[in-house]
C-alpha positions in Angstrom: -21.6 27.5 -24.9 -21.5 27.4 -28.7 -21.0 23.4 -30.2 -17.6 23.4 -31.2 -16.6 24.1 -27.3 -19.0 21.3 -26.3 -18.1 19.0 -28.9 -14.0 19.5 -27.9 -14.8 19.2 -24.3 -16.6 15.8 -24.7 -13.8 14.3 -26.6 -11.7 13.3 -23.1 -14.7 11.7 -22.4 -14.9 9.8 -25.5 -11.2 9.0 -26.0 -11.9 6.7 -22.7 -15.2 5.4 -23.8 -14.1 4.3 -27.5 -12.1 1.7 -26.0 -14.5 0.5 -23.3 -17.0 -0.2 -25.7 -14.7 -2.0 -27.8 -13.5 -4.0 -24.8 -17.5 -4.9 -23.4 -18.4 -5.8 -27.8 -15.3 -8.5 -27.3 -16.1 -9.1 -23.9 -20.1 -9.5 -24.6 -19.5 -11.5 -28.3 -16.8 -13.9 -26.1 -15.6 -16.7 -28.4 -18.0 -16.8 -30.6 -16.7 -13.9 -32.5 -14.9 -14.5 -35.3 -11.0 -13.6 -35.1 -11.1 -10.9 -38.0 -14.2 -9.3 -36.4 -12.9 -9.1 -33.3 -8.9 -7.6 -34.6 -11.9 -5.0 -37.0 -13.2 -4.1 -33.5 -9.7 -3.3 -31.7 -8.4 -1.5 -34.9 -11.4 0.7 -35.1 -11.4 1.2 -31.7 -7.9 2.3 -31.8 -7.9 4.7 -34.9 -10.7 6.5 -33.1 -8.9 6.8 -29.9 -5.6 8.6 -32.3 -8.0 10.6 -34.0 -10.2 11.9 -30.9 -6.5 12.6 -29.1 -5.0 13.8 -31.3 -7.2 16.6 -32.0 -7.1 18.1 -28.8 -3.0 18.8 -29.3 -3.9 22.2 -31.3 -6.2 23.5 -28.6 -3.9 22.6 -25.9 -1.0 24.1 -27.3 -3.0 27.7 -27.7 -3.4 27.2 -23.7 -7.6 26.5 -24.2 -9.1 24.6 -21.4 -10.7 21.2 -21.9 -12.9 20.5 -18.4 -15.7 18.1 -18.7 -17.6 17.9 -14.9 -19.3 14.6 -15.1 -21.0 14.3 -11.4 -20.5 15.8 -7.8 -18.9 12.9 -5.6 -18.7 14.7 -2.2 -18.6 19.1 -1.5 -15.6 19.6 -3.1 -14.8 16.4 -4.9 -16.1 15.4 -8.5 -15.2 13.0 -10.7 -13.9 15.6 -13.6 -11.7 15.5 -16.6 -9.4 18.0 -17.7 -7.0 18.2 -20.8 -3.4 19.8 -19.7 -0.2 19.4 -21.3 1.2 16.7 -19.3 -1.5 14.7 -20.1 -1.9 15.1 -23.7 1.7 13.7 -24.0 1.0 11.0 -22.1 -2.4 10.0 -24.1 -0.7 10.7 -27.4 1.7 8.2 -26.7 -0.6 5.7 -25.5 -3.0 5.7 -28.3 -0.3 5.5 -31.0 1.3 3.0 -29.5 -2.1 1.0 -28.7 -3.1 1.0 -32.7 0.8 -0.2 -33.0 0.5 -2.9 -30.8 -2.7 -4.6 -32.0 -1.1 -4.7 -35.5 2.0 -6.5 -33.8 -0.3 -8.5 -32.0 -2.8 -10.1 -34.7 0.9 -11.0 -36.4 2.1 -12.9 -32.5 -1.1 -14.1 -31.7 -1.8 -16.2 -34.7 1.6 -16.9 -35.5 2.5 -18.3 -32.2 -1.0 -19.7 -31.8 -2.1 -18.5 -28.2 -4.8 -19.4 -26.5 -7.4 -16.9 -25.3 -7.2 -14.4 -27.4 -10.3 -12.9 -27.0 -10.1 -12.0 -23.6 -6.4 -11.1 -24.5 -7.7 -7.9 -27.1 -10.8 -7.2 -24.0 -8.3 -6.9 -21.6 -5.9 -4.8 -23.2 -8.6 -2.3 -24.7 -9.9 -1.8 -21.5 -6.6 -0.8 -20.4 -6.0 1.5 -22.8 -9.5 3.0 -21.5 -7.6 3.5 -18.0 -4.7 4.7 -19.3 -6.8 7.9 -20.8 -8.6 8.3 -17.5 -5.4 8.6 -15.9 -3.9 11.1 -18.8 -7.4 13.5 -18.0 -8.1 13.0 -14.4 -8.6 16.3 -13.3 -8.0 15.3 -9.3 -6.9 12.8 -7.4 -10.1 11.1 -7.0 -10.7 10.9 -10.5 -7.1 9.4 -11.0 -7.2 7.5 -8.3 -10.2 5.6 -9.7 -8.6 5.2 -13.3 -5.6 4.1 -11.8 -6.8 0.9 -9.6 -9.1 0.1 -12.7 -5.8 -0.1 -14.8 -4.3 -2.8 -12.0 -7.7 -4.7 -12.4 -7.6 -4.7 -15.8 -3.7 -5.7 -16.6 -4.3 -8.8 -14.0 -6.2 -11.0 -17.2 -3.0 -10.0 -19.2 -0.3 -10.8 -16.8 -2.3 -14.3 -15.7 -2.8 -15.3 -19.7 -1.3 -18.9 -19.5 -3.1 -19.4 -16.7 -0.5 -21.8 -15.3 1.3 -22.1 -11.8 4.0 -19.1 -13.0 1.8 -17.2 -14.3 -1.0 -16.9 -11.8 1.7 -16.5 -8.7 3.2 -13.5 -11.2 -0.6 -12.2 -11.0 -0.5 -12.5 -7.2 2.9 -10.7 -6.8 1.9 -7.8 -9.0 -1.8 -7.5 -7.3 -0.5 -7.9 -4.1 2.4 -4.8 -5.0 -0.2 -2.5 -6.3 -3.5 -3.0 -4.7 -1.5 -2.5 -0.8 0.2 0.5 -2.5 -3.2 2.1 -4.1 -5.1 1.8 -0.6 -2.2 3.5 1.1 -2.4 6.3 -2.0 -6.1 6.4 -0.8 -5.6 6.9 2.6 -2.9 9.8 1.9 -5.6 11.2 -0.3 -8.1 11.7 2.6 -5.4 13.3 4.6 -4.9 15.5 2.1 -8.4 16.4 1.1 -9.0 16.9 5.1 -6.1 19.8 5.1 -6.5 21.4 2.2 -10.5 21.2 1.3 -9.4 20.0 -2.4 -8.1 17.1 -4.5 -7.9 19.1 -7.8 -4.2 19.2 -9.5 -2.5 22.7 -9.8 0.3 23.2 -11.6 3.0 24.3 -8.8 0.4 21.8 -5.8 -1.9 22.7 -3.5 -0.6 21.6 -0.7 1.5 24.3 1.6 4.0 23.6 4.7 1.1 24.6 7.1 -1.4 22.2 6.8 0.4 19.2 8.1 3.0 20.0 10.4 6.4 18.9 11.0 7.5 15.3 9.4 4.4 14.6 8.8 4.4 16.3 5.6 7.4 13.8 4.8 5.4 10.9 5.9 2.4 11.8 3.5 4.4 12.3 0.7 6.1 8.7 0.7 2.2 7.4 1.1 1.2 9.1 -1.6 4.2 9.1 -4.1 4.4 5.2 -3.3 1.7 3.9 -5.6 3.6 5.6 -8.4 6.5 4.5 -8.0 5.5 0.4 -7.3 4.1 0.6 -11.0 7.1 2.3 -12.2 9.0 -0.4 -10.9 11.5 1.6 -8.7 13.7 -0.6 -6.5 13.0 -2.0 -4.2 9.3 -2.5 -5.1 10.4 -3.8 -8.6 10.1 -7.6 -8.2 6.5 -8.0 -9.9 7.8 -6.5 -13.1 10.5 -9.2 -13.9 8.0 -11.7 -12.8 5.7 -10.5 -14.8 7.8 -11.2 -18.1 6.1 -14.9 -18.2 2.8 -12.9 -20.2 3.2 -13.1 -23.8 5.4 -10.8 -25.8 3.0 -7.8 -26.3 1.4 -7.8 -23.1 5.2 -7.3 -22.0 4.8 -4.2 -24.5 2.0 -3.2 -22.8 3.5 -3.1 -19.3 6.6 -1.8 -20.4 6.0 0.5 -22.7 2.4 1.5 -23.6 0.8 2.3 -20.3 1.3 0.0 -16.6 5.1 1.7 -16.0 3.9 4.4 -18.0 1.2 5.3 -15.4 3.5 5.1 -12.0 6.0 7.4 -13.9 3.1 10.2 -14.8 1.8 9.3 -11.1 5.0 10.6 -10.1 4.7 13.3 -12.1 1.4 14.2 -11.0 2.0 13.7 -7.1 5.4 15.7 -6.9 4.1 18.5 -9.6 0.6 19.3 -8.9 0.0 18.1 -5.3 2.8 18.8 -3.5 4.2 20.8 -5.6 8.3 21.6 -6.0 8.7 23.8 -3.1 7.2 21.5 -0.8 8.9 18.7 -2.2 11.6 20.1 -1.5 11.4 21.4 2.1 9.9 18.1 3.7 12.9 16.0 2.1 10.7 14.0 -0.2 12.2 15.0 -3.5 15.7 14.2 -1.7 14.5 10.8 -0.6 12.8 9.9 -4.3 15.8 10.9 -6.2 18.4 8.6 -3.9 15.9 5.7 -4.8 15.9 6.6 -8.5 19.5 7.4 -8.5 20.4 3.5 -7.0 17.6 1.8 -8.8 19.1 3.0 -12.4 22.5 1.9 -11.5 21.7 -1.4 -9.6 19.3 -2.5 -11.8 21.6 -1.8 -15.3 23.9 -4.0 -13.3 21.4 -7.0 -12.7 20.6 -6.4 -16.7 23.7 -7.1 -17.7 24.3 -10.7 -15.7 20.6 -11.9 -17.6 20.9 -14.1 -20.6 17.0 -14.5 -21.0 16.1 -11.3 -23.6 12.8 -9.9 -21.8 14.7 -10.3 -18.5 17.6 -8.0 -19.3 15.0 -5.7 -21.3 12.6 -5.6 -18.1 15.4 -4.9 -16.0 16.6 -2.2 -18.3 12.9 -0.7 -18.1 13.3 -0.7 -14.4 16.5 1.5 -14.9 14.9 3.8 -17.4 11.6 4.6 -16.0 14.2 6.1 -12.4 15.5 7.9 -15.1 11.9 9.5 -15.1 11.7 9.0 -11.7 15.0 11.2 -11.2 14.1 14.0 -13.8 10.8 14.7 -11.5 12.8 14.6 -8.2 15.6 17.0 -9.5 13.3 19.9 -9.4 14.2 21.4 -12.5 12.4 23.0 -15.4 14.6 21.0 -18.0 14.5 18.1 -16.0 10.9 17.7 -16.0 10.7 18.4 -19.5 13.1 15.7 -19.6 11.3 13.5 -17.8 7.9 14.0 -19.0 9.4 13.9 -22.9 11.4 10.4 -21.7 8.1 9.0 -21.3 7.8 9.5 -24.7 10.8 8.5 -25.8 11.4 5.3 -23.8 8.0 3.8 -25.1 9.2 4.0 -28.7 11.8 2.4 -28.2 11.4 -0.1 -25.4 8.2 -1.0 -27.5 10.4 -1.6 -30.3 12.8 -3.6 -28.5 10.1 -5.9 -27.4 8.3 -6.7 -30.3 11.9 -7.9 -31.8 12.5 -10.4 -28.7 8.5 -11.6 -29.4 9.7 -11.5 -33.5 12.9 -13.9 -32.5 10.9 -16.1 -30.7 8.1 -16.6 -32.9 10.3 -16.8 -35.6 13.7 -18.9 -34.2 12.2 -19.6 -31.6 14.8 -18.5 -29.0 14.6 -16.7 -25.6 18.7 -16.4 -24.6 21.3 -14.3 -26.2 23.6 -16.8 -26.1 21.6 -18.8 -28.9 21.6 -15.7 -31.4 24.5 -16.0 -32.7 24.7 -14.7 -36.3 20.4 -13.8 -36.2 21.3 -10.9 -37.5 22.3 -12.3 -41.0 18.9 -14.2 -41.0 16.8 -11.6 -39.9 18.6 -8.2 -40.8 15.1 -6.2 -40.4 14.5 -7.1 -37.1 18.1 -6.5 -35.8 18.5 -3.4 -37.6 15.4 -2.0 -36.0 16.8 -3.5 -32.7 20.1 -1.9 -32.9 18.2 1.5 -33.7 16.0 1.2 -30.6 19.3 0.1 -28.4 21.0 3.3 -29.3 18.2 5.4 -28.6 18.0 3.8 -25.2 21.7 5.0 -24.8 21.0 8.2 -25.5 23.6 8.4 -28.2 22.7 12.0 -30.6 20.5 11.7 -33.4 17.9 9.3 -31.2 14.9 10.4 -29.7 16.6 9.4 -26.2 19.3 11.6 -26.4 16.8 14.5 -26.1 14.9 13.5 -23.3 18.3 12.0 -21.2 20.1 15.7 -22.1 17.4 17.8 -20.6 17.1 15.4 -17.7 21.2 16.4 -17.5 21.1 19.3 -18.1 18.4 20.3 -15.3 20.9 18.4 -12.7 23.9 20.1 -13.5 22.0 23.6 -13.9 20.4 23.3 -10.3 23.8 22.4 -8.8 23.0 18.5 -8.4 26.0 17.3 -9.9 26.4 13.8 -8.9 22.9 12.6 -10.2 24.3 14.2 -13.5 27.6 12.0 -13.4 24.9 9.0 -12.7 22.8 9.4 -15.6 26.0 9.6 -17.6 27.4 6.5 -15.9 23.9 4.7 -16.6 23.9 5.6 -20.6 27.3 3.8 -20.7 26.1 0.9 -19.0 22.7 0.7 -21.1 25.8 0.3 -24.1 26.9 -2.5 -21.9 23.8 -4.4 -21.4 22.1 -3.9 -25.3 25.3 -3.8 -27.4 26.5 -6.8 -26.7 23.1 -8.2 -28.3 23.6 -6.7 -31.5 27.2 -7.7 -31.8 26.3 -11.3 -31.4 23.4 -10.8 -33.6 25.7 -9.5 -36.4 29.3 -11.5 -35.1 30.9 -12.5 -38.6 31.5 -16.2 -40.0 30.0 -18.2 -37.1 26.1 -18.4 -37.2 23.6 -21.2 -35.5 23.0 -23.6 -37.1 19.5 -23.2 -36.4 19.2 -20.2 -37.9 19.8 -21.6 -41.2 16.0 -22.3 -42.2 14.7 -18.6 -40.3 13.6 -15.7 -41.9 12.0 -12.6 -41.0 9.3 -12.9 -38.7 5.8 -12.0 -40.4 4.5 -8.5 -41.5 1.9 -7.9 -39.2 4.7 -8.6 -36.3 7.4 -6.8 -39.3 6.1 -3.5 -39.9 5.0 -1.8 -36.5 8.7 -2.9 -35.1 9.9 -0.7 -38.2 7.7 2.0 -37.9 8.5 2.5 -34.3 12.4 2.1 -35.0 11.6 4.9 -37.4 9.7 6.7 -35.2 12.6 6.7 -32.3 15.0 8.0 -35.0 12.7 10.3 -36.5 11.7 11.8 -32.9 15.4 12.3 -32.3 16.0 14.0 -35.4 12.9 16.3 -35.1 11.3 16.3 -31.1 8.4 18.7 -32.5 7.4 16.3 -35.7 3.5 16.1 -35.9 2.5 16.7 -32.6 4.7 18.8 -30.7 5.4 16.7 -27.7 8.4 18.5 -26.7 6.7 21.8 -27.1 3.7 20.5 -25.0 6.2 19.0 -22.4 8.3 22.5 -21.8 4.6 24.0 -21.7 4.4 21.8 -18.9 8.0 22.7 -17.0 6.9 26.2 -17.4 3.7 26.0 -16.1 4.9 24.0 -13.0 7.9 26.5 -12.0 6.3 29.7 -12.8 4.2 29.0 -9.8 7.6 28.8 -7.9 9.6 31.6 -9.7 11.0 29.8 -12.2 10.7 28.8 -15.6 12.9 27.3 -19.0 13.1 31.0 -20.3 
């Protein structure tokens, strides 16, 4: 094996070790460090991680194979990465969004003087450290692990106050995805006993004579539960709200950057590479997933309109938009999944964005409700313009990098007959108007402005300038899907390599 192969196929392995290190050097130092040390350790951290990602997009794009084997757990079972399309998409999201974040949150931090925030900047670069296990896990196992060590690690974050609200909000969301993960692990044994392998396939593994009858069924909701209790799918959605008590950019971070993130791509994983889309289909789970994505998008945009509190209607509105992920899996559709797997892009840029202006209003003015924004706008036009951008993306109106991923998602439904999840995505994009609009109109409503506004300016740059460079970056991903990294290239690389296993493909 010549270098340049060996150096490309340790990079997985360092993508999730740059970030671990940076996490135990906080962890290790503790409060002793000093502030700008300890931001000089996360940022470095974090432009490693882009630059060790990122250069694996060319490779996986020509279709080369990036497999590191680090040990044998059981016959049959190792704990292995592997670099595939789906997962490069996910990591390249991740790690931009991660260097993006820390910026933002030096700038929140220190400008609304939290407590903690060492262990803050530990916690969330260990997460990022899961979130690129979960993006290279080669099996189940290997996932599996990365994915409980992401729940372990977002607890610190979700806790941060460390008050009564705050640790019962810890409780609810350990208590959601611990029960889930163990019932994930027990499906997993089932399923290595049957089919002698955890390793993901494009098309799955799994076939309709290893388990028979409903039991197939019965495995499937096991499994594909863990995914969808992160991804906040109703009616195991009631940590994520709660939840909304951690500061601003740890509300980022579950929303946007990896917690949600990871139940979607679970999803993804479970239905696409386990199971596969035949079998998905014939033991009624796909059915059964896409009703409960179908409901959740419509019942929960309804709940987000009724909430006055900012991160509330937001988190309720992620709810909504990660079953829109949900749904594009569970149609079975090349386009679809492309649509899905490219939403996962889309919706962190401009969920992120969204949340970093409700942390910029309230470190700023100071508020939490709609109802008190009256004429913000006019006092912080930056932050409402890049608010507005993000809430059209969300939408899906054209020229927004949402409209891309919500059209393929359509498309695949009304291509493969399935008409009425179609209409419902359709129905939930003029509802998302309903819910976000109406903050941007008060925001920019003419000739009456609070009086408490009056003294306000734009929050600071640190918190300024990665809210406009994701705004941009929404627009700009709209405008041009393939810019830089050629994530919706990579992601129909992905439908294709699924559905050709199954006849089918997006040519």
């Amino acid at each position: 094996m010549n270098m340049n192969l060996i150096a490309l196929n340790l990079r997985p392995l360092l993508a999730i070790l740059v970030s671990l290190v940076a996490s135990g050097l906080i962890y290790v130092l503790g409060e002793h460090i000093k502030a700008n040390t300890r931001e000089a350790i996360t940022f470095t951290a974090s432009i490693l991680k882009i630059l060790l990602v990122y250069s694996m997009v060319p490779a996986v794009l020509t279709g080369q194979t990036i497999r590191l084997e680090l040990f044998r757990l059981v016959d049959g079972i190792s704990f292995a990465l592997n670099v595939d399309t789906a997962g490069i998409v996910f990591a390249c999201s991740a790690s931009t969004l991660w260097l993006l974040t820390s910026a933002y949150s030096v700038g929140y931090m220190r400008g609304h003087g939290e407590k903690n925030q060492t262990g803050y900047y530990a916690a969330f670069a260990m997460c990022l450290s899961a979130a690129m296990g979960i993006c290279f896990a080669a099996n189940l196992i290997t996932f599996f692990i990365f994915f409980e060590v992401l729940t372990i690690a977002t607890y610190p974050l979700v806790v941060h106050y460390r008050d009564a609200e705050g640790t019962s909000s810890g409780r609810k969301y350990l208590a959601y995805t611990l029960i889930s993960g163990q019932i994930f692990f027990a499906a997993m044994v089932i399923v290595y006993a049957v089919s002698g392998t955890l390793e993901f396939k494009p098309g799955g593994f799994m076939d309709s004579g290893m388990i028979p009858g409903g039991w197939m069924l019965i495995i499937f909701v096991m499994m594909i539960g863990a995914g969808i209790v992160k991804a906040g799918v109703m009616p195991f959605h009631s940590w994520l709200p709660a939840a909304m008590v951690a500061p601003t950019p740890v509300s980022a971070l579950l929303h946007a950057v990896v917690v949600v993130k990871a139940g979607a791509f679970a999803t993804l994983r479970v239905v696409m590479y386990v199971f596969g889309p035949k079998l998905a289909r014939e033991c009624g789970g796909a059915t059964l997933l896409a009703w409960m994505a179908a409901v959740t998008i419509l019942i929960s945009s309804l709940i987000a309109l009724k909430k006055d509190n900012l991160k509330a209607r937001l988190a309720f509105s992620t709810i909504g938009q990660l079953s829109y992920i949900v749904l594009g899996i569970a149609i079975l559709s090349p386009l679809s999944t492309v649509g899905a797997l490219y939403h996962l892009v889309a919706h962190a840029f401009m969920k992120i964005t969204l949340f970093m202006c409700a942390g910029a209003i309230f470190v700023t003015a100071h508020k939490k409700n709609i109802s008190e924004m009256v004429g913000l706008g006019r006092r912080m036009p930056i932050t409402m313009t890049a608010f507005t951008i993000a809430s059209l993306g969300i939408a899906g109106f054209p020229f927004f990098v949402g409209f891309v991923s919500k059209a393929n998602i359509i498309m695949g439904a009304l291509k493969s007959g399935q008409l009425l999840f179609g209409v419902t995505l359709i129905v939930s994009a003029l509802l998302a108007l309903t819910y976000l609009m109406p903050v941007v109109l008060i925001a920019f409503k003419r000739d009456v402005v609070n009086p408490d506004f009056t003294v306000y300016g734009e929050a600071n740059r640190m918190m300024l300038i990665p809210l406009v460079i994701t705004a941009g970056l929404s627009l700009l991903l709209g405008l041009a899907p393939n810019f830089g990294l050629h994530l919706l290239d990579l992601a129909m690389q992905t439908g294709n390599a699924v559905f050709s296993a199954t006849g089918g493909t997006l040519c």
